[in-house]
PDBQT receptor file of N, H, CA, C and O in Angstrom, charges set to zero:
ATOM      1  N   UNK A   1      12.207  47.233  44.360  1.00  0.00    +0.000 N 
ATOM      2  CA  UNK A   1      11.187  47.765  45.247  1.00  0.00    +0.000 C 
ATOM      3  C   UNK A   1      11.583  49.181  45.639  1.00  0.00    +0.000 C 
ATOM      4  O   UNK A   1      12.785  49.424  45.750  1.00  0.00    +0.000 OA
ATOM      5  N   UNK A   2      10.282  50.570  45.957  1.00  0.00    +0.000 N 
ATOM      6  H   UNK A   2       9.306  50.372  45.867  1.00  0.00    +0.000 HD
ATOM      7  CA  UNK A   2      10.580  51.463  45.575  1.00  0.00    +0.000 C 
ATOM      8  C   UNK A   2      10.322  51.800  47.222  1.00  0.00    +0.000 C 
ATOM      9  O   UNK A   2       9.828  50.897  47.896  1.00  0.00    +0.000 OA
ATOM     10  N   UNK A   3      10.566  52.756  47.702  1.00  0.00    +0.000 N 
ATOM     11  H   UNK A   3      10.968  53.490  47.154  1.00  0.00    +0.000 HD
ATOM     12  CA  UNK A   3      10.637  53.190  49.757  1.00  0.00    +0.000 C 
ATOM     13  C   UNK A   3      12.249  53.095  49.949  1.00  0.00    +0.000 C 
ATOM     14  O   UNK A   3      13.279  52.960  49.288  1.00  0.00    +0.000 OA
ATOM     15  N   UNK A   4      11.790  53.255  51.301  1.00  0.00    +0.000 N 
ATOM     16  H   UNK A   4      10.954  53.364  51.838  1.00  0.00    +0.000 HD
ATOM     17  CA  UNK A   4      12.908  53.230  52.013  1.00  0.00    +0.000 C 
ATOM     18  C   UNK A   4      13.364  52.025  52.374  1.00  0.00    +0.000 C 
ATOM     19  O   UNK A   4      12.600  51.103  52.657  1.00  0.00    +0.000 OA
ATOM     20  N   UNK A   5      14.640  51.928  52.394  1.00  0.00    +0.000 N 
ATOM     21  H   UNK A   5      15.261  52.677  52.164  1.00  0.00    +0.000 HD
ATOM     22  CA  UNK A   5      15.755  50.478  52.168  1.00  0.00    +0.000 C 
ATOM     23  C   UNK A   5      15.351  49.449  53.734  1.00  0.00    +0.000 C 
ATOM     24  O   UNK A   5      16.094  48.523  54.059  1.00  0.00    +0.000 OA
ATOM     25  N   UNK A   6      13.762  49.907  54.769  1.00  0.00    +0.000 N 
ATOM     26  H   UNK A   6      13.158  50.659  54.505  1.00  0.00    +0.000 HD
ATOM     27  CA  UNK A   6      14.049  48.607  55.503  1.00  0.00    +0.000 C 
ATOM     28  C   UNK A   6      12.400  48.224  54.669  1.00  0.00    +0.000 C 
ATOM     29  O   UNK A   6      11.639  47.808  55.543  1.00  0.00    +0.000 OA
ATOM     30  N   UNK A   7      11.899  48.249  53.672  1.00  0.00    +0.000 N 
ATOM     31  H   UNK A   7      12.518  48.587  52.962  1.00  0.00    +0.000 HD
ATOM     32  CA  UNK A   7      10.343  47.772  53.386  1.00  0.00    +0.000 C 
ATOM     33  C   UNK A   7      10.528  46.449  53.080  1.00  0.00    +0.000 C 
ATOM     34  O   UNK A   7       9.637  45.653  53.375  1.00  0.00    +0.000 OA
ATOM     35  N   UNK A   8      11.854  45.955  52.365  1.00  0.00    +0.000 N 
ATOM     36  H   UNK A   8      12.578  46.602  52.126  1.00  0.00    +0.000 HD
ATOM     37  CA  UNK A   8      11.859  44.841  52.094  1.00  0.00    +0.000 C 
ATOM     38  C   UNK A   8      11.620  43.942  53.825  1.00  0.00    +0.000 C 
ATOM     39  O   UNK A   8      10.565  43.487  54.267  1.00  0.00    +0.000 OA
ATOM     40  N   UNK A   9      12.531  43.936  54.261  1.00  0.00    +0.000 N 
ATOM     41  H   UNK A   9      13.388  44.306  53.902  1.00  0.00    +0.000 HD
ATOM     42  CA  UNK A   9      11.888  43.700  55.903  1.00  0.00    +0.000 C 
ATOM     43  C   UNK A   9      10.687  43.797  56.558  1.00  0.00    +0.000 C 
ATOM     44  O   UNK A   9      10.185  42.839  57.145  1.00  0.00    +0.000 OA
ATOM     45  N   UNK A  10      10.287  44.679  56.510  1.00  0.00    +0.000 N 
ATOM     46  H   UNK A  10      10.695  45.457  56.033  1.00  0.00    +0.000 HD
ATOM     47  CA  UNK A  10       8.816  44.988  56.491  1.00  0.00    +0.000 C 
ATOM     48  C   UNK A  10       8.244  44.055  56.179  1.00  0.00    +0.000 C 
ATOM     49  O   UNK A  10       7.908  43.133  56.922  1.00  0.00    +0.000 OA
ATOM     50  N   UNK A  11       8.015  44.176  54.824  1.00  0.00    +0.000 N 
ATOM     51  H   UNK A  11       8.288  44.925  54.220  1.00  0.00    +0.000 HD
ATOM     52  CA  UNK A  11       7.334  43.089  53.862  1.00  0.00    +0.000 C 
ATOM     53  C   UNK A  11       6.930  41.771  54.098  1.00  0.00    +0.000 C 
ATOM     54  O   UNK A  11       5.898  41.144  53.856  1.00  0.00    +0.000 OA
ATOM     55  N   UNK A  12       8.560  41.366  54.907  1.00  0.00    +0.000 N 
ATOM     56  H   UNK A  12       9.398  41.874  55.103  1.00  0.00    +0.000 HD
ATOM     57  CA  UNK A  12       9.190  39.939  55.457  1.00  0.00    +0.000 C 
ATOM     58  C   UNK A  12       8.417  39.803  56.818  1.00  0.00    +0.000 C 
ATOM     59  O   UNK A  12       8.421  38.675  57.310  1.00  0.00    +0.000 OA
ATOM     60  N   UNK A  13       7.759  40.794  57.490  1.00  0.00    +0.000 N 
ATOM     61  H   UNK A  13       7.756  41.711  57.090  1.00  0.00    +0.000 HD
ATOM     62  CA  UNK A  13       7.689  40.709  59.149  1.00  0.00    +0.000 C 
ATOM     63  C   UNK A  13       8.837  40.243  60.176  1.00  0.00    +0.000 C 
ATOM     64  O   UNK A  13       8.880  39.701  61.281  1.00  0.00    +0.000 OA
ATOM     65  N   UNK A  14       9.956  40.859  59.001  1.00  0.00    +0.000 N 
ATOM     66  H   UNK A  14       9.921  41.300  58.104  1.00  0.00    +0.000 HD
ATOM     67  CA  UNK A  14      11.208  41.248  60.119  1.00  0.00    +0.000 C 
ATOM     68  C   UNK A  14      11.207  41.628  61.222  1.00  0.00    +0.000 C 
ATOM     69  O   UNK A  14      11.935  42.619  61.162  1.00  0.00    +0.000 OA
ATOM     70  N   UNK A  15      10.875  41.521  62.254  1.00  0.00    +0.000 N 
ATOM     71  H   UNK A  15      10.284  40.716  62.303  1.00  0.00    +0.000 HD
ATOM     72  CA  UNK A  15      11.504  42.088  63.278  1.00  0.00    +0.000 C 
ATOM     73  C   UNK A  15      12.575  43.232  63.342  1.00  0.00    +0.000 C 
ATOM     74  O   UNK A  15      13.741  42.937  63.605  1.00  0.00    +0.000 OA
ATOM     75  N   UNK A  16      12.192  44.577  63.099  1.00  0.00    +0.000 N 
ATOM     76  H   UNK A  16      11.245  44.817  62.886  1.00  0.00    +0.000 HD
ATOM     77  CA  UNK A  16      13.703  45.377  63.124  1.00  0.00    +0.000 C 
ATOM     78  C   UNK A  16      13.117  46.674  63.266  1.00  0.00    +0.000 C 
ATOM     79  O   UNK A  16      11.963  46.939  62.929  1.00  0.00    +0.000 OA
ATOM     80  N   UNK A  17      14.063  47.609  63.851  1.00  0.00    +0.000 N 
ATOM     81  H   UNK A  17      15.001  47.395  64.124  1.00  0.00    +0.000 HD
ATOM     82  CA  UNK A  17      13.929  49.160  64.040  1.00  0.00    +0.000 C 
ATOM     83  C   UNK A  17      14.504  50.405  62.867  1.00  0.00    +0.000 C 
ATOM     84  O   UNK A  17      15.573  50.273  62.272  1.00  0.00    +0.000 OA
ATOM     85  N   UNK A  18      13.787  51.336  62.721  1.00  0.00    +0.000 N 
ATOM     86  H   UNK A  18      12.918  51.443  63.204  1.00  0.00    +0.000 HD
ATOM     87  CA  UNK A  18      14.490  52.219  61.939  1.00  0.00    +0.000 C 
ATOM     88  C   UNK A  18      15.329  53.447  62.699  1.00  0.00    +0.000 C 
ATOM     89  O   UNK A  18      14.701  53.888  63.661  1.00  0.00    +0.000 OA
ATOM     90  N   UNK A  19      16.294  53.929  62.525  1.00  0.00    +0.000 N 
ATOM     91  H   UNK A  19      16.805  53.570  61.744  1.00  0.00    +0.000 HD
ATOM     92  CA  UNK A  19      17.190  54.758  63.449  1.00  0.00    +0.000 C 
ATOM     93  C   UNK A  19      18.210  55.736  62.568  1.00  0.00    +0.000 C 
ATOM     94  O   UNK A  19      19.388  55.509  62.289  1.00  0.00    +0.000 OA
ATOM     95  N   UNK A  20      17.541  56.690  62.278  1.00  0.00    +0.000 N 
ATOM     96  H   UNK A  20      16.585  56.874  62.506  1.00  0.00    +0.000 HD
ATOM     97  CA  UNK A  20      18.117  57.842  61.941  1.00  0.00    +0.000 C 
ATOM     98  C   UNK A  20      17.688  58.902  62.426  1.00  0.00    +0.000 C 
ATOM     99  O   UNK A  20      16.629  58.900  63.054  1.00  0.00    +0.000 OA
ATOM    100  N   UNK A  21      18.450  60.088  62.232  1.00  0.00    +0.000 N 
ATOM    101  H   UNK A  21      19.310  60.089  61.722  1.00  0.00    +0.000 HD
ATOM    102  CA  UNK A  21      18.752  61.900  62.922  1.00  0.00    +0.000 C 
ATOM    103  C   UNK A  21      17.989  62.196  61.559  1.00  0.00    +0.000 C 
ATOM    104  O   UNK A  21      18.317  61.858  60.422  1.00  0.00    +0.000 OA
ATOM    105  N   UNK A  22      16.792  62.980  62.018  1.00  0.00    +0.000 N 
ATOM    106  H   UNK A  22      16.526  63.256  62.942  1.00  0.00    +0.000 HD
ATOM    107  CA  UNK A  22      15.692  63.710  61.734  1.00  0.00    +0.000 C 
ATOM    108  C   UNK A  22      16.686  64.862  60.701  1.00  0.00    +0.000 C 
ATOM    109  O   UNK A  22      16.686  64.770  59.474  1.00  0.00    +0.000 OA
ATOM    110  N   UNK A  23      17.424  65.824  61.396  1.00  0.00    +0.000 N 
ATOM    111  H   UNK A  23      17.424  65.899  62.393  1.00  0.00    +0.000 HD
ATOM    112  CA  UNK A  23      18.173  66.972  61.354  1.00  0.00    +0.000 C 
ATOM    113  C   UNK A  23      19.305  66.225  60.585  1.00  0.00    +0.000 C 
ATOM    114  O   UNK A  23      19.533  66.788  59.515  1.00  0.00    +0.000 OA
ATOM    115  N   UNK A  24      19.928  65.349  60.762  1.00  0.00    +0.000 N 
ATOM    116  H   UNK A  24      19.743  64.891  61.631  1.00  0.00    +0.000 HD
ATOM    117  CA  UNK A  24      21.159  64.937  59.324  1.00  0.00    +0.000 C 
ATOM    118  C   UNK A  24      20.066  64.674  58.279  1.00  0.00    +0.000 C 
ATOM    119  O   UNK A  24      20.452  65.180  57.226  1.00  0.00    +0.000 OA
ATOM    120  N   UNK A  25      19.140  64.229  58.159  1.00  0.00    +0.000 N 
ATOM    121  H   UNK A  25      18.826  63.818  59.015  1.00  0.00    +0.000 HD
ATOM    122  CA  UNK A  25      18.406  63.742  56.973  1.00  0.00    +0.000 C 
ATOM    123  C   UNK A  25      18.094  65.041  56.525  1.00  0.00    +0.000 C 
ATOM    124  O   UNK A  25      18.598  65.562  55.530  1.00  0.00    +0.000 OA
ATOM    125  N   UNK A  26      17.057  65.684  57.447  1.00  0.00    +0.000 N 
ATOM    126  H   UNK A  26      16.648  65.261  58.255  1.00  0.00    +0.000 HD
ATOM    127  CA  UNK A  26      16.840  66.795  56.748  1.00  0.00    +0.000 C 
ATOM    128  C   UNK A  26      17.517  67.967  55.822  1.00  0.00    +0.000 C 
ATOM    129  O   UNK A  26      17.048  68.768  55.012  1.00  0.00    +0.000 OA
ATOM    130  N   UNK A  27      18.864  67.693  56.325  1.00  0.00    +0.000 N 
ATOM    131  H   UNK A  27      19.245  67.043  56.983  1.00  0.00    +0.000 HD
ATOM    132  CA  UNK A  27      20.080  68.653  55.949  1.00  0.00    +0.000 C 
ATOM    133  C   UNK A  27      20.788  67.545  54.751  1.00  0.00    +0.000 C 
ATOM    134  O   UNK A  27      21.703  67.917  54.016  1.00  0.00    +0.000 OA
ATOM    135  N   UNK A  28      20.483  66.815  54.723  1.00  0.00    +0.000 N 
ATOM    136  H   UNK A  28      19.740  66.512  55.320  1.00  0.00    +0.000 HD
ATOM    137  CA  UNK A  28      21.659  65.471  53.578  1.00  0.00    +0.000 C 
ATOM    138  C   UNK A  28      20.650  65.465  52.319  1.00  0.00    +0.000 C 
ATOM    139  O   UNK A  28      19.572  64.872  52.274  1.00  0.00    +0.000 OA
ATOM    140  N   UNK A  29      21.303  66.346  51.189  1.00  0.00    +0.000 N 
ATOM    141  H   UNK A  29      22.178  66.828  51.226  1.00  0.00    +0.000 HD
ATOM    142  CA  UNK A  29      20.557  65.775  50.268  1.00  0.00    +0.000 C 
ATOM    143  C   UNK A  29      21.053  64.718  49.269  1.00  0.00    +0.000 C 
ATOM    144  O   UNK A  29      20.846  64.594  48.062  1.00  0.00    +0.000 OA
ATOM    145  N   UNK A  30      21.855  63.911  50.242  1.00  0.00    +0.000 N 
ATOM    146  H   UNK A  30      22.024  64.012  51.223  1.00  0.00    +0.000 HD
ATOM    147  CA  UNK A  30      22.186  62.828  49.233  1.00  0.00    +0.000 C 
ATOM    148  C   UNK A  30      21.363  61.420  49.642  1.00  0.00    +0.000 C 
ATOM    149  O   UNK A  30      21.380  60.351  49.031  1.00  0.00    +0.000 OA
ATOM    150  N   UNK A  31      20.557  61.802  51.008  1.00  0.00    +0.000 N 
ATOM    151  H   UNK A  31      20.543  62.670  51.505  1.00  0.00    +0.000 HD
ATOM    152  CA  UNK A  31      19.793  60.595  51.662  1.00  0.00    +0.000 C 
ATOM    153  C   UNK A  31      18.634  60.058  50.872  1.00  0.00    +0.000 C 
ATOM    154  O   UNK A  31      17.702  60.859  50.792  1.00  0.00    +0.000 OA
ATOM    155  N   UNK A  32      18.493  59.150  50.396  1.00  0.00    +0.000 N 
ATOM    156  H   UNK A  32      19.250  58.500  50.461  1.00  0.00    +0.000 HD
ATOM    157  CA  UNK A  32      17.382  57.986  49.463  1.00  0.00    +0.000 C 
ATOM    158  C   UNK A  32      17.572  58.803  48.332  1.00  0.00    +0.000 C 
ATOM    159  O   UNK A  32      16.469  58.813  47.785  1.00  0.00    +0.000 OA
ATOM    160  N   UNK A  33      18.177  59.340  47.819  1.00  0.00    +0.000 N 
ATOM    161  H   UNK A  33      19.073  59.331  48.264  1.00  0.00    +0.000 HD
ATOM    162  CA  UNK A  33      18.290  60.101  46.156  1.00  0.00    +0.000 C 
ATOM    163  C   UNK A  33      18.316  58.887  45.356  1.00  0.00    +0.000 C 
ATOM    164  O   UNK A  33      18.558  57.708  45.612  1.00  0.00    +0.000 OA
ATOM    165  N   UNK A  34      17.938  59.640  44.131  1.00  0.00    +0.000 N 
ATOM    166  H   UNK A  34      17.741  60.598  43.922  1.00  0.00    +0.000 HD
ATOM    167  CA  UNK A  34      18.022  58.225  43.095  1.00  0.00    +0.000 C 
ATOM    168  C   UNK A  34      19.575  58.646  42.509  1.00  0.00    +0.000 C 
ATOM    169  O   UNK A  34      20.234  57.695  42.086  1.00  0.00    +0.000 OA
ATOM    170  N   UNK A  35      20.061  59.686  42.465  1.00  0.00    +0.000 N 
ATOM    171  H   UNK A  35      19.527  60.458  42.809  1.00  0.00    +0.000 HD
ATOM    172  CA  UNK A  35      21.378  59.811  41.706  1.00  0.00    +0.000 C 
ATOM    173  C   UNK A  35      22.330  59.259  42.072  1.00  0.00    +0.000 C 
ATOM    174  O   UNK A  35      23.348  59.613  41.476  1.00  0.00    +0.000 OA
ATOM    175  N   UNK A  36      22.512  58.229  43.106  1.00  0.00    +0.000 N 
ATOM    176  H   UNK A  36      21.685  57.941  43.590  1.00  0.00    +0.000 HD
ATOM    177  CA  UNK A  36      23.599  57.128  43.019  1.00  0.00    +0.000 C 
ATOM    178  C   UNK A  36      24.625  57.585  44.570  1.00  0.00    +0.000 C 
ATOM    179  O   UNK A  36      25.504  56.840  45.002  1.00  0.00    +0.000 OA
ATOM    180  N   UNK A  37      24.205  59.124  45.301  1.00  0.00    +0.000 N 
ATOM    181  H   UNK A  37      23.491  59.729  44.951  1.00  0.00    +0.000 HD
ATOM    182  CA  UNK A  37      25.125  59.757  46.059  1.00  0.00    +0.000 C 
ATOM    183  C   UNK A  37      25.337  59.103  47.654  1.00  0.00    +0.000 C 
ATOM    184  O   UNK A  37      26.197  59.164  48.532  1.00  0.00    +0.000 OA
ATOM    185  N   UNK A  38      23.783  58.337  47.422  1.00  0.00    +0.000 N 
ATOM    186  H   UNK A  38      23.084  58.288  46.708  1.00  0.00    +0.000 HD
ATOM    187  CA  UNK A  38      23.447  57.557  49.297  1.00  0.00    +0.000 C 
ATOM    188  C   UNK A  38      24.397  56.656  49.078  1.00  0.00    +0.000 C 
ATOM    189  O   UNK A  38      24.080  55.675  48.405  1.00  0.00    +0.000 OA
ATOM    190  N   UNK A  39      25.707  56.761  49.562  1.00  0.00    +0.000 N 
ATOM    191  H   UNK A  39      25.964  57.558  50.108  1.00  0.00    +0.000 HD
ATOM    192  CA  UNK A  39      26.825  55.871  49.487  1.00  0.00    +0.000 C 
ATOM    193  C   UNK A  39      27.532  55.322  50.905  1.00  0.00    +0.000 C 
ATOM    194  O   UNK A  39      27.619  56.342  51.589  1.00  0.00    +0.000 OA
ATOM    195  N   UNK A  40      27.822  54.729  51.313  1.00  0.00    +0.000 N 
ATOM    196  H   UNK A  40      27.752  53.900  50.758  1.00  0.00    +0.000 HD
ATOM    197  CA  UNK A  40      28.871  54.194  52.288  1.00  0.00    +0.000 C 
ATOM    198  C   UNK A  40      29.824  55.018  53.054  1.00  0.00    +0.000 C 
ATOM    199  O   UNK A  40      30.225  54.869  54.209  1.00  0.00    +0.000 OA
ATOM    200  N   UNK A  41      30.151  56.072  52.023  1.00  0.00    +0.000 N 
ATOM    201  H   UNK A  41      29.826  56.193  51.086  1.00  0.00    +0.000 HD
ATOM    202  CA  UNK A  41      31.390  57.167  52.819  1.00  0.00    +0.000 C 
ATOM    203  C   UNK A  41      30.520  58.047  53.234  1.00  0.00    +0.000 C 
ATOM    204  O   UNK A  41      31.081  58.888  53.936  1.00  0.00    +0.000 OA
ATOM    205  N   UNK A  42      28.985  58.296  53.070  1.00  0.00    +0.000 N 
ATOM    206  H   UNK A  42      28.530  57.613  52.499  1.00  0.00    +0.000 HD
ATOM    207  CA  UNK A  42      28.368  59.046  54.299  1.00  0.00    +0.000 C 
ATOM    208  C   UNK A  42      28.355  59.224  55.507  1.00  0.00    +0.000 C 
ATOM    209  O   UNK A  42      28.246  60.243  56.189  1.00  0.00    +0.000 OA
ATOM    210  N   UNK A  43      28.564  57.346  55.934  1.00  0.00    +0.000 N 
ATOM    211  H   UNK A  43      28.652  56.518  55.380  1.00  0.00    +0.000 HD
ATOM    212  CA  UNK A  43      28.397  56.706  57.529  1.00  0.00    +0.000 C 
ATOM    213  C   UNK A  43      29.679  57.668  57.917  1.00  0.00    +0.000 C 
ATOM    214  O   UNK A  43      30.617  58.092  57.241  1.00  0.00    +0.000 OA
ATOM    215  N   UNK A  44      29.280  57.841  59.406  1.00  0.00    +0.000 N 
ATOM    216  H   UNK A  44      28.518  57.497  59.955  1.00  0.00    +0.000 HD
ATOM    217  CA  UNK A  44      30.282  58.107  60.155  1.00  0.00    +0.000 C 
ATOM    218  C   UNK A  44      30.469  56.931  60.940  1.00  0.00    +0.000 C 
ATOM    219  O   UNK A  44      29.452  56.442  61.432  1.00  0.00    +0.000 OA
ATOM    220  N   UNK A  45      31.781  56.275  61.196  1.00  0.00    +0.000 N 
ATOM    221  H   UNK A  45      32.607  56.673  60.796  1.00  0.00    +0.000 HD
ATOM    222  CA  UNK A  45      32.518  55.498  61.661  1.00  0.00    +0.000 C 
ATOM    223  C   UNK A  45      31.886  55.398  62.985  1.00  0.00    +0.000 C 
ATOM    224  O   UNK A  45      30.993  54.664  63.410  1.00  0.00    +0.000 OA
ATOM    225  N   UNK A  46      32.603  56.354  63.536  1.00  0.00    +0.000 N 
ATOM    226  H   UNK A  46      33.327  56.951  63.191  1.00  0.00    +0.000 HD
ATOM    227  CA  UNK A  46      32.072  56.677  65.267  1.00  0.00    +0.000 C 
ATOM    228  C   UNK A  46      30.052  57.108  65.592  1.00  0.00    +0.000 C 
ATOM    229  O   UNK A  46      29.407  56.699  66.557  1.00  0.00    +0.000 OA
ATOM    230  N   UNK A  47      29.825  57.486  65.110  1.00  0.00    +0.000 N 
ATOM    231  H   UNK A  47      30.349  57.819  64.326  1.00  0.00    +0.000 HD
ATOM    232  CA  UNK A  47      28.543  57.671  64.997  1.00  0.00    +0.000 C 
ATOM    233  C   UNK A  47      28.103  56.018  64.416  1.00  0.00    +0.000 C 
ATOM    234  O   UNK A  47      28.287  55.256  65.365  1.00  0.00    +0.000 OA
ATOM    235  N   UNK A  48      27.820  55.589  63.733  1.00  0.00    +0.000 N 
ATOM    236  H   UNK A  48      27.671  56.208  62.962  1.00  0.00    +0.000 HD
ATOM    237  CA  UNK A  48      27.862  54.160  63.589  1.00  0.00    +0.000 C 
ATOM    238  C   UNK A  48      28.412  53.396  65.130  1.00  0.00    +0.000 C 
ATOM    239  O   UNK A  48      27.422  53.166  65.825  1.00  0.00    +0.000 OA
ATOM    240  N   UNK A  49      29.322  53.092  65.605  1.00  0.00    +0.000 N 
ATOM    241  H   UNK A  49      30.126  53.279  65.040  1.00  0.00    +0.000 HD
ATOM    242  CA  UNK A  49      29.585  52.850  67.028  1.00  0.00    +0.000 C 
ATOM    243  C   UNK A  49      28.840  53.102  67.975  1.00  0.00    +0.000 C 
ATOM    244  O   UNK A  49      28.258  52.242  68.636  1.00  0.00    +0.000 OA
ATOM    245  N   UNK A  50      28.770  54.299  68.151  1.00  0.00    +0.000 N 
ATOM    246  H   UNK A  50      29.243  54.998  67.614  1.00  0.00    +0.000 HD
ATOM    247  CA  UNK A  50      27.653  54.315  69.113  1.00  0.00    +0.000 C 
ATOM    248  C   UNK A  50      26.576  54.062  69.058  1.00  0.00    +0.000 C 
ATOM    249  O   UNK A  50      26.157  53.511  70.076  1.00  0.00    +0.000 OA
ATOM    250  N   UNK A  51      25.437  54.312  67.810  1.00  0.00    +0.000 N 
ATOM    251  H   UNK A  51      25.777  54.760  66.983  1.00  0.00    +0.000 HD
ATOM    252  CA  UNK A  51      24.575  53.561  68.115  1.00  0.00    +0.000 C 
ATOM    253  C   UNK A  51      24.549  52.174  67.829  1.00  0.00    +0.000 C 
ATOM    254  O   UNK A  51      23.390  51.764  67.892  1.00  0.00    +0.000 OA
ATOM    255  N   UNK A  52      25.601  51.029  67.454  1.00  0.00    +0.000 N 
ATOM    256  H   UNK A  52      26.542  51.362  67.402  1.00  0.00    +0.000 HD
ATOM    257  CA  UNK A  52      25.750  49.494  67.829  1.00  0.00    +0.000 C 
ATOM    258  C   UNK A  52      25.866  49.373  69.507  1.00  0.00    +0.000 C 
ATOM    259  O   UNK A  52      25.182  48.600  70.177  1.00  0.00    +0.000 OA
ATOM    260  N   UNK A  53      26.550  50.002  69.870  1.00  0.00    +0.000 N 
ATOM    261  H   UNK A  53      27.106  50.631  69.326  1.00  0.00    +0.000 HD
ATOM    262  CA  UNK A  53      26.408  50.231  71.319  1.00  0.00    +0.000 C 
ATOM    263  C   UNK A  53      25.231  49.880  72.235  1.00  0.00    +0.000 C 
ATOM    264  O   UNK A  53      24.964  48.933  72.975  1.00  0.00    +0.000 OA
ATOM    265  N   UNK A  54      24.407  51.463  71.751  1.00  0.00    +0.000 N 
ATOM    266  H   UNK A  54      24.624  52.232  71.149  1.00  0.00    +0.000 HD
ATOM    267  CA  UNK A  54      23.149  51.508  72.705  1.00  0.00    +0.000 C 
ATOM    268  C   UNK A  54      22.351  50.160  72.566  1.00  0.00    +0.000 C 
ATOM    269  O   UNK A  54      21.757  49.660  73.522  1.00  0.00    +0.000 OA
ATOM    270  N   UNK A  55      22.386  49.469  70.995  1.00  0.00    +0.000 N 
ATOM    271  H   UNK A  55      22.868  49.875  70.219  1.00  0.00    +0.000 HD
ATOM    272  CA  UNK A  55      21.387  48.416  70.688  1.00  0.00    +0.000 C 
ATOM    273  C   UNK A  55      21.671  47.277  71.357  1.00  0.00    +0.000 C 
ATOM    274  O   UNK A  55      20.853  46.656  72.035  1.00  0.00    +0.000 OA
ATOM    275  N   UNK A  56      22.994  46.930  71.162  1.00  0.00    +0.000 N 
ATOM    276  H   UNK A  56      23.659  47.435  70.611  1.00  0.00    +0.000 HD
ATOM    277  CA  UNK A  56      23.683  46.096  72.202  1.00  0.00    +0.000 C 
ATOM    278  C   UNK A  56      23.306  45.932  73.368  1.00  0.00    +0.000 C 
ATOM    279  O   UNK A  56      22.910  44.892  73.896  1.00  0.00    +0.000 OA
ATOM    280  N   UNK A  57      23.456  47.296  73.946  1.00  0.00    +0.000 N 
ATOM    281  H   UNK A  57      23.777  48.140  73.517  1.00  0.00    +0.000 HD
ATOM    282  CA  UNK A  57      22.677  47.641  75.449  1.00  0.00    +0.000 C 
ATOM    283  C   UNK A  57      21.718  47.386  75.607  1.00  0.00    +0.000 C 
ATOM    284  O   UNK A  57      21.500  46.605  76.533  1.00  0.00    +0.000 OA
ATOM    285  N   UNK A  58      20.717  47.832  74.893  1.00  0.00    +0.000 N 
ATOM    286  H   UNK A  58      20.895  48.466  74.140  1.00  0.00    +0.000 HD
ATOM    287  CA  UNK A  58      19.291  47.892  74.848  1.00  0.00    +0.000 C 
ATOM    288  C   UNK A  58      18.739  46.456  74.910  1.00  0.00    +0.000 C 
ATOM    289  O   UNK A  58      17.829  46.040  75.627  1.00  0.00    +0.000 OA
ATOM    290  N   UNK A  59      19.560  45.712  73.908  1.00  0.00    +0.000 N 
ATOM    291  H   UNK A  59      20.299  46.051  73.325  1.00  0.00    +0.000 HD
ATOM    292  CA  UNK A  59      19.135  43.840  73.972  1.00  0.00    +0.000 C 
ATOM    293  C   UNK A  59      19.500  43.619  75.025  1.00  0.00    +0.000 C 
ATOM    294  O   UNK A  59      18.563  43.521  75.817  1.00  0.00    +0.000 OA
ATOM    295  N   UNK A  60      20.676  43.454  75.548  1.00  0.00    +0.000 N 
ATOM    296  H   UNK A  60      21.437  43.534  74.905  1.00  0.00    +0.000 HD
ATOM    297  CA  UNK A  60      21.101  42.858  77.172  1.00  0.00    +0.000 C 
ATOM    298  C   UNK A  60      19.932  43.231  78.262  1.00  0.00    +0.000 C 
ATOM    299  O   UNK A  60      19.549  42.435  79.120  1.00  0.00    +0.000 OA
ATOM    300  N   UNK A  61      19.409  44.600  78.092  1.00  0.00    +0.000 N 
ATOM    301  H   UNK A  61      19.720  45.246  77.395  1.00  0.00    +0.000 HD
ATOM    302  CA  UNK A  61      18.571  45.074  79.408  1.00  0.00    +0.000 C 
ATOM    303  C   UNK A  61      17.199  44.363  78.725  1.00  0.00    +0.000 C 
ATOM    304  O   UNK A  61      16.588  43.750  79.600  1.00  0.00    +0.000 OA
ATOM    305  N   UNK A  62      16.674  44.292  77.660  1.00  0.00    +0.000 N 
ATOM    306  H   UNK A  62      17.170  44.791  76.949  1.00  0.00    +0.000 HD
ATOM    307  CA  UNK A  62      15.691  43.512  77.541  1.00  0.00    +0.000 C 
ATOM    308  C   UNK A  62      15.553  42.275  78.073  1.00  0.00    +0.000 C 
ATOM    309  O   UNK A  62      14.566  41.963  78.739  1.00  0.00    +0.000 OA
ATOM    310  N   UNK A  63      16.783  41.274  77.755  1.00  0.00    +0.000 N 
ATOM    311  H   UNK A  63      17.585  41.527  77.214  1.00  0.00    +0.000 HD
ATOM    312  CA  UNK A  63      17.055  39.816  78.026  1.00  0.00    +0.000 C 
ATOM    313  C   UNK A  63      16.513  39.843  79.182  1.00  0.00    +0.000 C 
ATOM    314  O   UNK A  63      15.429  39.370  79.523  1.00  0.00    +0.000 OA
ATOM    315  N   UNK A  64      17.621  40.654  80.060  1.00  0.00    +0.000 N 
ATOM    316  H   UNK A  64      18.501  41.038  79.783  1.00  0.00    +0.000 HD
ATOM    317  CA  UNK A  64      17.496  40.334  81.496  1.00  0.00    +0.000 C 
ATOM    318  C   UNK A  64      16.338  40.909  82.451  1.00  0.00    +0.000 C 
ATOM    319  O   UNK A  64      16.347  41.138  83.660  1.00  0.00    +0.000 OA
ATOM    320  N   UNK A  65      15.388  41.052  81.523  1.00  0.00    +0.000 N 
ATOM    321  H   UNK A  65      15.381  40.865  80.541  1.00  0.00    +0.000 HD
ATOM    322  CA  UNK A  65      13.502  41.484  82.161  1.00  0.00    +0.000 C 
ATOM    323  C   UNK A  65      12.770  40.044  82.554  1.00  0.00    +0.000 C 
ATOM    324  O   UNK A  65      11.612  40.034  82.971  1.00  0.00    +0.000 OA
TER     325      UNK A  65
């Protein structure tokens, strides 16, 4: 399947959010390429962290509505 990597979800009526920097994408030309470069050692570690964080957060303050 051809899009961006959450359509399969989509598709599913997953339940889920998309969350990326406008400005890293725009500047990354290795983001959704077909040449093999959208790889794993892109993620930043700490950047990854924080936003598990906020979502974390974000569910707890939902729950407790």
């Amino acid at each position: 399947m051809g899009g961006d990597d959450d359509f399969p979800f989509m598709k599913r009526k997953v339940p889920s959010i998309d969350v990326f920097d406008f400005d890293i994408v725009n500047d990354a030309p290795y983001w959704h390429n077909q040449n093999g470069t959208d790889t794993l050692d892109k993620i930043s570690a700490r950047i990854l962290a924080i936003t598990g964080h906020v979502f974390l957060e974000t569910v707890n303050e939902l729950q407790s509505k």
